[in-house]
VOBA-1610 file (N, C-alpha, C; in pm, whole numbers, padded with zeros to 5 digits, always signed):
BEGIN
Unk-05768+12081-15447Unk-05905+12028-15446Unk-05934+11946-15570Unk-05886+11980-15667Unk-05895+11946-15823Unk-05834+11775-15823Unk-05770+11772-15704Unk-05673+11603-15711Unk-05762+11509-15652Unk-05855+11608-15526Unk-05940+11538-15415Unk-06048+11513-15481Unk-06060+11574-15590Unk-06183+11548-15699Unk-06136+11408-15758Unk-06073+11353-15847Unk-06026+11288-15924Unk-06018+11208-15807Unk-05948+11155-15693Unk-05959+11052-15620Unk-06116+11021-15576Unk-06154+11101-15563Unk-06294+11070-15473Unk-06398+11012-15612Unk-06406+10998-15737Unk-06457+10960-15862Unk-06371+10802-15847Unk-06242+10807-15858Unk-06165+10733-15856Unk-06265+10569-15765Unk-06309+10638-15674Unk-06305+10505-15574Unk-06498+10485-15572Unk-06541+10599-15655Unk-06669+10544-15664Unk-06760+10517-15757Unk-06628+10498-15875Unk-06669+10389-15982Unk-06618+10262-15964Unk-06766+10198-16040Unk-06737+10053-16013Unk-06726+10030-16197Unk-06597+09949-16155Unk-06536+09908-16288Unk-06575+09755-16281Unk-06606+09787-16437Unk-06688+09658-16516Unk-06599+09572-16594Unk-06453+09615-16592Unk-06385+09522-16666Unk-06361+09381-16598Unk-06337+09299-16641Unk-06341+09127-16592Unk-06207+09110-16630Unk-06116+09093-16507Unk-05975+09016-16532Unk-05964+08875-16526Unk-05849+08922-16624Unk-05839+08754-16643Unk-05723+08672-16578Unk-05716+08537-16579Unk-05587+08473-16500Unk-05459+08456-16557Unk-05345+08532-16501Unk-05220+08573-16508Unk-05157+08446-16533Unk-05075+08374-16662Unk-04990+08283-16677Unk-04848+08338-16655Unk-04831+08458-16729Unk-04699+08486-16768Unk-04745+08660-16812Unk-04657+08731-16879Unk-04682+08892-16909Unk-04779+08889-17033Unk-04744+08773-17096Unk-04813+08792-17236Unk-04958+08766-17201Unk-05060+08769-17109Unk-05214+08733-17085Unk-05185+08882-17029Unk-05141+08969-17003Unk-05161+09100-16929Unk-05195+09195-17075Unk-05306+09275-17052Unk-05336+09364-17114Unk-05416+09494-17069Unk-05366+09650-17120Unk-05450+09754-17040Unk-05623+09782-17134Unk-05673+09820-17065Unk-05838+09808-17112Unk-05872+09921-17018Unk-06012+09998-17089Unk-06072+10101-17016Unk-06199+10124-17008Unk-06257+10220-16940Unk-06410+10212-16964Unk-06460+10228-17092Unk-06385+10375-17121Unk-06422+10385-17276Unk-06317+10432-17330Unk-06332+10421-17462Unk-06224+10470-17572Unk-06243+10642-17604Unk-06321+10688-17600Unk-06361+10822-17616Unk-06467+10882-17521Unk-06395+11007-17475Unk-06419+11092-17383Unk-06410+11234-17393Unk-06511+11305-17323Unk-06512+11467-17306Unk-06446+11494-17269Unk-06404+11629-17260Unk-06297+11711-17212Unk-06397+11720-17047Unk-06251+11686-16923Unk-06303+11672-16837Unk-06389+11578-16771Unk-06414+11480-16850Unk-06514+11361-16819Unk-06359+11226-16716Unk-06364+11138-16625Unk-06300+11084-16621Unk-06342+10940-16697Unk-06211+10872-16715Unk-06191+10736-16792Unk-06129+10671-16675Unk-06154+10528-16616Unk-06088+10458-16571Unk-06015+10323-16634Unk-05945+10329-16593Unk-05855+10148-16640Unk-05800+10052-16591Unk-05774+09976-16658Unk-05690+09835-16567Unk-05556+09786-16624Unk-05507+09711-16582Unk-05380+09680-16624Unk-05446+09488-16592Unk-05538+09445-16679Unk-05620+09327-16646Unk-05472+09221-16673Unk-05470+09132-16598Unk-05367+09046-16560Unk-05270+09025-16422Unk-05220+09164-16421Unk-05156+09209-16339Unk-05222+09104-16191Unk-05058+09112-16095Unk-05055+09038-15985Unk-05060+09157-15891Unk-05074+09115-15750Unk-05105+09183-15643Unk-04951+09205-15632Unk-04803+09165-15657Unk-04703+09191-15607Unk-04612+09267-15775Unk-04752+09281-15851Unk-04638+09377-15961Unk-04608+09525-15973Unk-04492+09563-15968Unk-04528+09751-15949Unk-04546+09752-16087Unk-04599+09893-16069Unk-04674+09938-16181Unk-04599+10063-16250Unk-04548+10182-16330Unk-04580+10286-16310Unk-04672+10291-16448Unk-04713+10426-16413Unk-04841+10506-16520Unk-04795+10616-16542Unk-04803+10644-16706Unk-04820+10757-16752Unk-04867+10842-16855Unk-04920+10959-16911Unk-04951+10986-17046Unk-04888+11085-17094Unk-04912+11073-17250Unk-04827+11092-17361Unk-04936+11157-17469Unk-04945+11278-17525Unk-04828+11399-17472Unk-04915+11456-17320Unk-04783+11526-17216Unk-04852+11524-17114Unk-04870+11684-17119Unk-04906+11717-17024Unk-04973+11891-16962Unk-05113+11889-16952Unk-05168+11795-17005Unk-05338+11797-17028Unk-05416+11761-16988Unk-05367+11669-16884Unk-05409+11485-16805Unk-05402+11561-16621Unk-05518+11449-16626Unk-05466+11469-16414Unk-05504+11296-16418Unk-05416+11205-16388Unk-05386+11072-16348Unk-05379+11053-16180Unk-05441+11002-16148Unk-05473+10909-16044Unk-05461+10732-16025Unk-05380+10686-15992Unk-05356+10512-15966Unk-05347+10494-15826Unk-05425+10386-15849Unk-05367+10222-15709Unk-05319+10097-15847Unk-05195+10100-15728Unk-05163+09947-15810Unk-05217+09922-15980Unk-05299+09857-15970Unk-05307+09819-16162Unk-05469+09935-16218Unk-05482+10003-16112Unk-05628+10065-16171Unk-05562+10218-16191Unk-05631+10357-16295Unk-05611+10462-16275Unk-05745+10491-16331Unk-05742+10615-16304Unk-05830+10715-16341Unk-05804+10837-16447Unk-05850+10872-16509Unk-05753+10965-16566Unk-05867+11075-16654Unk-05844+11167-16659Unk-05908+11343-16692Unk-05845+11439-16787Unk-05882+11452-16869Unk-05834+11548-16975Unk-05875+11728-16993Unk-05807+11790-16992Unk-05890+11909-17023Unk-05848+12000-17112Unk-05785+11943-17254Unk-05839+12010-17407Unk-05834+11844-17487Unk-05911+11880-17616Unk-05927+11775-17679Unk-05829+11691-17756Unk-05793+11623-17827Unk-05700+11532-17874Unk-05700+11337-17895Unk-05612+11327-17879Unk-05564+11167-17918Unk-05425+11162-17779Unk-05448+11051-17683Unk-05377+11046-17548Unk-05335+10906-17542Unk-05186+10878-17531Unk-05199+10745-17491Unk-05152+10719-17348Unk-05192+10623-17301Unk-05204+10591-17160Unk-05116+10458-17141Unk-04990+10454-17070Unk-04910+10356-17038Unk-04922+10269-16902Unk-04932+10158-16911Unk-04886+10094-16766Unk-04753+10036-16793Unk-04689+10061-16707Unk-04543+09946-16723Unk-04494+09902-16621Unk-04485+09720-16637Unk-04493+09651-16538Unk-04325+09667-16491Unk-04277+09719-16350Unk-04139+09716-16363Unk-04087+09573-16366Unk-03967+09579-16429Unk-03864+09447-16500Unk-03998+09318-16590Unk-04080+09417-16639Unk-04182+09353-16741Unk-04200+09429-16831Unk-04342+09418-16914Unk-04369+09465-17050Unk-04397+09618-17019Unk-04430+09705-17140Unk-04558+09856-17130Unk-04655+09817-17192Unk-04777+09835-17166Unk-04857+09827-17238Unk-04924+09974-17234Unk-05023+09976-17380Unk-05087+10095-17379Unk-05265+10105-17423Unk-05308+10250-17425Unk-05458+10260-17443Unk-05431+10328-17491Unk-05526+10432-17657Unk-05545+10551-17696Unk-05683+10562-17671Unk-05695+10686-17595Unk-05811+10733-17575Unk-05809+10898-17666Unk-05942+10887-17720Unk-05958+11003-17762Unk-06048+11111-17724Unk-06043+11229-17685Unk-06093+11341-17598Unk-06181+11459-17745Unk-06285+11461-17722Unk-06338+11555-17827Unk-06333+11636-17795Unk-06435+11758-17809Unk-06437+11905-17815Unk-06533+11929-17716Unk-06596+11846-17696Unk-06758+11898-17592Unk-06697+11855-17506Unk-06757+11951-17363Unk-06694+11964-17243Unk-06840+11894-17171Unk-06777+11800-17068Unk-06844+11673-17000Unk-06906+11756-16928Unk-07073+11743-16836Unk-07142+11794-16792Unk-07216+11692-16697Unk-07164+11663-16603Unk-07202+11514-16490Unk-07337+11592-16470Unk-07434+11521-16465Unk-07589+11517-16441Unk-07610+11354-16355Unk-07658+11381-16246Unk-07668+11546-16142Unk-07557+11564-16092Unk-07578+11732-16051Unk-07407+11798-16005Unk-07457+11769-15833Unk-07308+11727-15799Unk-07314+11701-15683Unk-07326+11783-15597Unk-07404+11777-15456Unk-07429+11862-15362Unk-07271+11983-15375Unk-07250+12087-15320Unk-07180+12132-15265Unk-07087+12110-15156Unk-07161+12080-15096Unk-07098+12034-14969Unk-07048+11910-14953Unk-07072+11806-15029Unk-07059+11690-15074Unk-06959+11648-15123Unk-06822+11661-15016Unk-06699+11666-15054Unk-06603+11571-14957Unk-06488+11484-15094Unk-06386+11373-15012Unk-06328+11451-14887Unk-06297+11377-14750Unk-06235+11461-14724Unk-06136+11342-14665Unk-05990+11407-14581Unk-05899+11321-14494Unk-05948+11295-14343Unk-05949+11210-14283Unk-05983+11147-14123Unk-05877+11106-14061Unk-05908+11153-13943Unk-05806+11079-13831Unk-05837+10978-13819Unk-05683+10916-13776Unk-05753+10741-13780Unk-05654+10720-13604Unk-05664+10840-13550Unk-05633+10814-13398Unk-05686+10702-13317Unk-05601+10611-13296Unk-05719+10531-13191Unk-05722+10375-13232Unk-05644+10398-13414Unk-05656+10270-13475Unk-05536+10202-13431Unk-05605+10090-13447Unk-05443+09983-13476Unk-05425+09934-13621Unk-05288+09882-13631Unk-05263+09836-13776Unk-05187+09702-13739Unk-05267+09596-13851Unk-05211+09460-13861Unk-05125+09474-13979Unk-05000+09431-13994Unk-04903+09432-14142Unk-04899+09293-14141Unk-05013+09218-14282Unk-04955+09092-14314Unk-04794+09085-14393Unk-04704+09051-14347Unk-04571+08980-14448Unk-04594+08914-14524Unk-04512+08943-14634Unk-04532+08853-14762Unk-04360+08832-14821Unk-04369+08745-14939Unk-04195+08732-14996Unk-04289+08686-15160Unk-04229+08782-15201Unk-04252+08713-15354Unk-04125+08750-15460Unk-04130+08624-15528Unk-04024+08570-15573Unk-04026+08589-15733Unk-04014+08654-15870Unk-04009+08689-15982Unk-03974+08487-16033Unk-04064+08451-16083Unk-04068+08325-16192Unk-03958+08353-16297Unk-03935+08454-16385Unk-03905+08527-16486Unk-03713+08558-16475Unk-03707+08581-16317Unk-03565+08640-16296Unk-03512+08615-16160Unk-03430+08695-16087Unk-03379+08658-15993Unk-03474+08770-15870Unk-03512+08836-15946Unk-03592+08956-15842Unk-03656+08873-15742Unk-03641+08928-15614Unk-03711+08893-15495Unk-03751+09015-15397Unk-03803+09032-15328Unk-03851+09131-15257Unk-03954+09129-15115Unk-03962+09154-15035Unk-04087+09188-14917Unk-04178+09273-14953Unk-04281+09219-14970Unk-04389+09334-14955Unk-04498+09342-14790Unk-04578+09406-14794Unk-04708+09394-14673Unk-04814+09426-14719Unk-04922+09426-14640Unk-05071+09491-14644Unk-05110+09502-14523Unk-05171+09629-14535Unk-05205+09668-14360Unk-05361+09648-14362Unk-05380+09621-14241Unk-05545+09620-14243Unk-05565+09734-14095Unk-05628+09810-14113Unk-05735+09851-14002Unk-05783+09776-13895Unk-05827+09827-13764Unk-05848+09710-13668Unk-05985+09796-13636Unk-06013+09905-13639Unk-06133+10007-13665Unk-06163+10000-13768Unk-06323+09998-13785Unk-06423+09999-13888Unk-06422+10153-13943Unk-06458+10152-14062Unk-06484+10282-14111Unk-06661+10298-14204Unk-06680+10377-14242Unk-06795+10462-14279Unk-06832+10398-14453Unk-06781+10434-14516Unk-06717+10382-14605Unk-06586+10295-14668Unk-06675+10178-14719Unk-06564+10044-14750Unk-06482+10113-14856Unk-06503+10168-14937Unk-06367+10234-15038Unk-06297+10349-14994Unk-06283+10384-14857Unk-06155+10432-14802Unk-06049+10395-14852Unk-05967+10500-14778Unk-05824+10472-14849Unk-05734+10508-14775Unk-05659+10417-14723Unk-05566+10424-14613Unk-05394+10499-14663Unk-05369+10599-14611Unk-05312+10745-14674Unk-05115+10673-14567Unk-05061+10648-14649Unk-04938+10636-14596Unk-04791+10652-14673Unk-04682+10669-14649Unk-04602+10671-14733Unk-04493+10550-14672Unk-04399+10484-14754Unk-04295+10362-14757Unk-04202+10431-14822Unk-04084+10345-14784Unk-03938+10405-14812Unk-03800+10256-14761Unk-03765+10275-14813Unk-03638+10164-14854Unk-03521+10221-14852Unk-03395+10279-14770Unk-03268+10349-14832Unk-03166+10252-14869Unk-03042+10342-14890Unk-02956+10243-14937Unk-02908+10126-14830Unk-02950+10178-14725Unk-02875+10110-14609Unk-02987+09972-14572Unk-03080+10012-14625Unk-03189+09857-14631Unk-03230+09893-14524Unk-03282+10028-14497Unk-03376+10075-14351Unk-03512+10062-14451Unk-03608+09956-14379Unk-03708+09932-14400Unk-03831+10039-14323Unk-03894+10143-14375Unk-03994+10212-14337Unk-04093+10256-14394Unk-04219+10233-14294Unk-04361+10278-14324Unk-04419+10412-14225Unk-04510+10472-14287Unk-04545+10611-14176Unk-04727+10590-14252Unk-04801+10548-14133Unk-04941+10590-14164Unk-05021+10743-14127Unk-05065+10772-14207Unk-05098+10932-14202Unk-05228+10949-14148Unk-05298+10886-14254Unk-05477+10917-14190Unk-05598+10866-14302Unk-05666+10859-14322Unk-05787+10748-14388Unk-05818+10901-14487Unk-05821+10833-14622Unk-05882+10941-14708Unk-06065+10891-14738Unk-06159+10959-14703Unk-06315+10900-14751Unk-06366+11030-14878Unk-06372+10916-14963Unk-06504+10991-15059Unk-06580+11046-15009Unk-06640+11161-15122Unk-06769+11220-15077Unk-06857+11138-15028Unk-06996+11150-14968Unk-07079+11064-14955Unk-07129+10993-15061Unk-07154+11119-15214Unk-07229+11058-15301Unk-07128+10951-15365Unk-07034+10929-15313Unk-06943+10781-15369Unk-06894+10687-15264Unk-06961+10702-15172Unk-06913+10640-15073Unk-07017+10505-15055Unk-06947+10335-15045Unk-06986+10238-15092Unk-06998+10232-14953Unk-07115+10171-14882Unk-07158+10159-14753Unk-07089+10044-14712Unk-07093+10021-14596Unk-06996+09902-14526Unk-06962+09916-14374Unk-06930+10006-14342Unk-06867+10025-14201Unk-06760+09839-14188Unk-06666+09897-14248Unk-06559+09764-14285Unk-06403+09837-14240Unk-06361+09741-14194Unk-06182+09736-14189Unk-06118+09794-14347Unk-06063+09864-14319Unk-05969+09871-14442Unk-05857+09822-14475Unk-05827+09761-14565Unk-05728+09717-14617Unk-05624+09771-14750Unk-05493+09777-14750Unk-05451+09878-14801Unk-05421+09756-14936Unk-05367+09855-15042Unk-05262+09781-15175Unk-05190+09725-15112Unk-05068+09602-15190Unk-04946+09570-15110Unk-04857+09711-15125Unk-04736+09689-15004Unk-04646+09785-15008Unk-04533+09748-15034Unk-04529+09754-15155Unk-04369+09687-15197Unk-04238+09744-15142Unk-04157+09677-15069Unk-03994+09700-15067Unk-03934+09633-15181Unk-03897+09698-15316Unk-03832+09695-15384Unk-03720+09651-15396Unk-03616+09535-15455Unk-03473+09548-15443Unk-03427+09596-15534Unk-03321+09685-15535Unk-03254+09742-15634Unk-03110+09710-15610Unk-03027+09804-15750Unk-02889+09761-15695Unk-02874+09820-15569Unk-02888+09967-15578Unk-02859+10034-15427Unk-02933+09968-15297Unk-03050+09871-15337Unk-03101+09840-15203Unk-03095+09700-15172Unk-02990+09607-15210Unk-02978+09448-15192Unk-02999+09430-15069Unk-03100+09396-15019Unk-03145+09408-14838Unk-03168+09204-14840Unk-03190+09198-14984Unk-03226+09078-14984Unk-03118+08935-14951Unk-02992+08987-14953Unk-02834+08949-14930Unk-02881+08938-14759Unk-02772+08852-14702Unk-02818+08816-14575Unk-02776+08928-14485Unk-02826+08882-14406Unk-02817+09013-14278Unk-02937+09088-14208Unk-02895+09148-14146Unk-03035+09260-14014Unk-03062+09367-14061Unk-03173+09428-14066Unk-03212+09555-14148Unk-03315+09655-14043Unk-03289+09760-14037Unk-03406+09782-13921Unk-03532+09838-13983Unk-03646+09809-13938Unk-03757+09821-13963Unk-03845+09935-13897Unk-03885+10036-13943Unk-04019+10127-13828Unk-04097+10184-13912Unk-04211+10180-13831Unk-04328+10212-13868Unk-04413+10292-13725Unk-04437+10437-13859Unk-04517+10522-13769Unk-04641+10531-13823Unk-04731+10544-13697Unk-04859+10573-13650Unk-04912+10636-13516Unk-04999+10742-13571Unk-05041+10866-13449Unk-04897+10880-13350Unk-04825+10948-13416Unk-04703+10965-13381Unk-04639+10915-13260Unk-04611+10786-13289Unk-04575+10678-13222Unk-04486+10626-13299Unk-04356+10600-13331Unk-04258+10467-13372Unk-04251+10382-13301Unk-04237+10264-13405Unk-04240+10138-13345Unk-04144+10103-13428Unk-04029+10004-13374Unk-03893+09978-13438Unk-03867+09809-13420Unk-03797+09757-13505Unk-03795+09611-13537Unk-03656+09613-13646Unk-03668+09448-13673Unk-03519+09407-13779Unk-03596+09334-13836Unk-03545+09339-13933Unk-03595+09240-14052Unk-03437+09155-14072Unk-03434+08989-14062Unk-03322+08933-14089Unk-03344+08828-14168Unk-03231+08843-14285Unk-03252+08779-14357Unk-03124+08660-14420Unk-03164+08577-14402Unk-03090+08417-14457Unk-03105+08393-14579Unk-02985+08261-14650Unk-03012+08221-14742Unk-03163+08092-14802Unk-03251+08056-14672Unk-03367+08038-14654Unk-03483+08099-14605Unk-03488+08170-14550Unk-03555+08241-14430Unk-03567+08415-14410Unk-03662+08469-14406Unk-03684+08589-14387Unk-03766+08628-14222Unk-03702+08695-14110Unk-03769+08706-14004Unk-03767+08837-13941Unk-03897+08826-13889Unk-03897+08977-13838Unk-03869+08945-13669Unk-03810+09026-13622Unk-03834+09089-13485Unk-03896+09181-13451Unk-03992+09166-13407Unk-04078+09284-13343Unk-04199+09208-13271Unk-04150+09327-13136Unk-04223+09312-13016Unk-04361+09333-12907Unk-04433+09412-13071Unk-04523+09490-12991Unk-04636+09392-13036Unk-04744+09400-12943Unk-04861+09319-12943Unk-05002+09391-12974Unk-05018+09566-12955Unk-05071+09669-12994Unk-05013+09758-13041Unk-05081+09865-13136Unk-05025+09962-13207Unk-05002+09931-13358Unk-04925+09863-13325Unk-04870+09780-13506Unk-04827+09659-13459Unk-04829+09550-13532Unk-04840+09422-13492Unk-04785+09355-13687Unk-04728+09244-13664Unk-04716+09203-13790Unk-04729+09021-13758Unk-04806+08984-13895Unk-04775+08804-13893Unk-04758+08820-14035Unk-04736+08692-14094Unk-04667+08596-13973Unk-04491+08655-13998Unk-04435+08614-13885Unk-04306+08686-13794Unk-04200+08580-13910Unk-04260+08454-13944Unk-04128+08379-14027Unk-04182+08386-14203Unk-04110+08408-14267Unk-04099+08369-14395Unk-04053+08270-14477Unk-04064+08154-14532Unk-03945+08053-14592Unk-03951+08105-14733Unk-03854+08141-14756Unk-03767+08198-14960Unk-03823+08100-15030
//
């Protein structure tokens, strides 16, 4: 419950930091709400620069004390004894950057306490369909290349800062897979009105050494939803990236061609 807490804060603060436009790594910098915080109070941040196709990871230093929460370049993050914390983003095959935040002795006391009952919970998202836009982005910097997606919802939801709950996976064999689970919603008292489509982070397929999928050849592709697979190839040329797949409901992807 303590995690469902920290996400559901997570998505119903509105962060005031102003990003700026990405030249290169050196305009990327992490920034937060505040520099000093209660024990238990959350801090959010950014990784301001950052692109829609950079992975991220996050972490803090010294740890046991922290409950961290991220999407992509934003986290959240909660302390509960006092100290000096630093907070990492690191862009993979890029820079780290960091924040010290400092945590005092007085224990945070949110005024007003939220209803009781007034709690994030998980939704079925039976019934939905999912659009996967394709994407190819290409590292300026190096030779890295990769596929990513973004799924959108084809059902409206309750709240626009939903959060579409799925897991991705890449093996060595360059089996490309996605599995959608179910819509996570904030409590009410954070829930940003809308009745809107959701749209997810990108979902990066990574290349690694173990996963050169990006070398030519057929890769198979599936993606589950309301326990249904749906199966496809991803083929790939020394120009060209293409999907096969056949379905017109359920899961659906554009566009079907890519040019490198």
């Amino acid at each position: 419950m303590k995690t469902l807490t920290y996400i559901t804060i997570f998505f119903g603060l509105l962060f005031t930091i102003n990003a700026c436009t990405k030249t290169g790594y050196t305009t990327e910098h992490l920034d937060a709400t505040r520099a000093t915080v209660k024990i238990g109070q959350n801090d959010s941040l950014e990784l301001v620069g950052a692109t829609a196709t950079d992975s991220i990871q996050w972490s803090v230093t010294p740890s046991g004390s922290n409950s961290i929460y991220h999407v992509h370049n934003h986290a959240i993050v909660s302390f509960n004894s006092a100290g000096n914390y630093t907070v990492t983003a690191t862009v993979i095959g890029g820079a780290a950057y960091t924040y010290l935040i400092t945590v005092t002795n007085e224990v945070y006391n949110p005024n007003p306490t939220p209803p009781a009952n007034d709690a994030a919970k998980h939704i079925s998202i039976a019934g939905d369909q999912i659009t996967l836009s394709s994407h190819y982005a290409k590292s300026s910097k190096s030779d890295s290349a990769y596929v990513y997606f973004t799924a959108q919802t084809t059902n409206t939801y309750t709240c626009s800062n939903s959060l579409l709950n799925y897991t991705h996976s890449l093996n060595g064999s360059g089996h490309f897979s996605i599995n959608f689970i179910d819509m996570f919603q904030p409590a009410s008292s954070n829930c940003q009105a809308g009745n809107t489509t959701i749209t997810s982070p990108p979902i990066p397929f990574l290349q690694t050494i173990q996963n050169t999928y990006l070398a030519n050849g057929t890769y198979p592709l599936s993606v589950g939803l309301n326990g249904v697979t749906y199966t496809g190839s991803v083929t790939v040329t020394a120009t060209d990236v293409t999907f096969t797949w056949t379905y017109t409901s359920g899961v659906t992807i554009t566009p079907m061609h890519i040019t490198r």
